[in-house]
C-alpha distance (Angstrom), angle and dihedral (degrees) to the residues before:
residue distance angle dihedral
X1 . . .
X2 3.63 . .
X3 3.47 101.1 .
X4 4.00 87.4 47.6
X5 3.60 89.2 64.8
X6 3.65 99.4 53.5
X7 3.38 95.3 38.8
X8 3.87 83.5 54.5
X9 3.97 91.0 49.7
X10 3.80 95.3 40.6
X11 4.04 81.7 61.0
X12 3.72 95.0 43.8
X13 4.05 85.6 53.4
X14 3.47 102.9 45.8
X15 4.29 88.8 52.4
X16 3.60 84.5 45.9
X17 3.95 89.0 56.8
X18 3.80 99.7 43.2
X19 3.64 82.5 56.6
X20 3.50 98.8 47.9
X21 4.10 87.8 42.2
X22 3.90 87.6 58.7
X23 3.76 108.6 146.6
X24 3.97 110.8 -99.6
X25 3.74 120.8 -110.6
X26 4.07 82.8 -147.7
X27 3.53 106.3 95.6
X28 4.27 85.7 163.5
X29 3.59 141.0 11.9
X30 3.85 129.5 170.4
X31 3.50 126.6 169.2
X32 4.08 118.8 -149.3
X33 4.02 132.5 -173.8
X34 3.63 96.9 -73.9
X35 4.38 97.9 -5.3
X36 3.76 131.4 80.3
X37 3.74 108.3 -160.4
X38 4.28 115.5 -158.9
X39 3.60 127.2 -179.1
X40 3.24 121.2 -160.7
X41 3.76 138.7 -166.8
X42 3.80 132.1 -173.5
X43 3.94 100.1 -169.8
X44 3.96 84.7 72.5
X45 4.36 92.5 52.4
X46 3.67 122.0 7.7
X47 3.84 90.2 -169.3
X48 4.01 109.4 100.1
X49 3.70 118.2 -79.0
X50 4.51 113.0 -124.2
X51 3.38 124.7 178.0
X52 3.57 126.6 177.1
X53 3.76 120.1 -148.7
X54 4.02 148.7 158.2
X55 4.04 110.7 -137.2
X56 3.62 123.4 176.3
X57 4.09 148.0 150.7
X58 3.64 115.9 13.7
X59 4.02 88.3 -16.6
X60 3.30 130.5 122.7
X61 3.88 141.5 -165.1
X62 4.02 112.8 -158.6
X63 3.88 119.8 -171.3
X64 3.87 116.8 -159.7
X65 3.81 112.3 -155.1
X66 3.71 122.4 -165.6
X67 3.53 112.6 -147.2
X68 4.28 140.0 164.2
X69 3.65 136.0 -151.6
X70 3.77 110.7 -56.6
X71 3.71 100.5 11.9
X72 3.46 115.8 126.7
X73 4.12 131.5 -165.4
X74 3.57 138.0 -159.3
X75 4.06 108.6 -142.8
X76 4.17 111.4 -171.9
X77 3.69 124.7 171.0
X78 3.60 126.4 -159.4
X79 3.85 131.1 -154.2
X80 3.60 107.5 -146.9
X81 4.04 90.7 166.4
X82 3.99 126.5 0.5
X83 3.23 129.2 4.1
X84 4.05 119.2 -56.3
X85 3.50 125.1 -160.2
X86 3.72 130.1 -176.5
X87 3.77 141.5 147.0
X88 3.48 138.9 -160.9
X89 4.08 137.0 -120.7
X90 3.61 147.8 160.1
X91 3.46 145.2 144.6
X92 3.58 110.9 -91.4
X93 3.69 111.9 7.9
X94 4.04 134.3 111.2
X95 3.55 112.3 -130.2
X96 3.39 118.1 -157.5
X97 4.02 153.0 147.3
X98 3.92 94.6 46.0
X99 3.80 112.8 -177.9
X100 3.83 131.6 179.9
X101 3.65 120.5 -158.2
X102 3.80 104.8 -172.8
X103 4.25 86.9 -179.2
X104 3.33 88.3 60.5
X105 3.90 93.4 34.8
X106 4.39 88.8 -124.9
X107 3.20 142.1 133.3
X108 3.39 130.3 176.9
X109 3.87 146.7 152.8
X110 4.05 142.3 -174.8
X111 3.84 126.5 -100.4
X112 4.04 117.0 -161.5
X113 3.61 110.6 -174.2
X114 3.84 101.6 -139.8
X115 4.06 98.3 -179.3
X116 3.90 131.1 60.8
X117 3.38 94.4 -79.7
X118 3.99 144.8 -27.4
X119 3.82 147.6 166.8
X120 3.52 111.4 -123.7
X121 4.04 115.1 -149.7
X122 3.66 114.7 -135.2
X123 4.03 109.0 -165.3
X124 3.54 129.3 -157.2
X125 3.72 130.3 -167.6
X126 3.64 145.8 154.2
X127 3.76 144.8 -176.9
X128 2.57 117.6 -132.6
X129 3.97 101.0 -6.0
X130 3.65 150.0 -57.1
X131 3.43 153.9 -179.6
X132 3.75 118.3 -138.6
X133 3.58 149.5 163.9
X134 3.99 123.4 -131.2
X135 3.24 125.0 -161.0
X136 3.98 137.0 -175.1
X137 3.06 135.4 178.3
X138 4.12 141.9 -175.0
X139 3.93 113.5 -131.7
């Protein structure tokens, strides 16, 4: 009975660390005086990329996306306190279907990439501050 019961934990651990081992969708990140630069890469973790953050004042939280021809993304942003701003750009990409849900304190949009390839910036900004949640996800 005993050894059932570790051998029953030791599983529950080791599918606790594969999850916890996940690849990282960060390929990059560099933080500057008043910029946070984060690269991000979906080939490495097709699950949906969050990232929970406070942003304020002159600074400013940029998210890289790598994307190819035909991908598309779903980018939402979440107040959780303040107001949050952002917007989204890139060479070579269609954005389209924004939405803003100011119940739910979202906003949100889609980004095709419609050329070979392209990073997509994500910027976010607030003034004073705010908390928020980002979240993106591959279709």
């Amino acid at each position: 009975m005993f050894y059932t019961f570790i051998k029953a934990l030791s599983i529950c651990f080791f599918f606790a660390w594969l999850v916890a081992c996940a690849p990282s969708h960060v390929i990059r990140h560099t933080e500057a005086l008043s910029r946070d630069y984060t690269y991000i890469d979906f080939s490495r973790n097709p699950k949906p990329f969050q990232h929970q953050d406070i942003v304020g004042g002159e600074h400013e939280s940029l998210f890289k996306v790598l994307g190819f021809q035909g991908e598309r993304f779903s980018v939402v942003l979440k107040s959780i306190d303040g107001e949050i701003m952002y917007f989204v750009d890139g060479d070579q990409i269609l954005i389209s279907n924004y939405f803003d849900s100011a119940e739910q304190k979202e906003r949100g949009e889609e980004v095709e990439i419609i050329g070979q390839d392209s990073w997509f910036i994500i910027s976010v900004y607030a003034h004073p501050y705010a908390e928020y949640l980002l979240t993106v996800t591959k279709l």
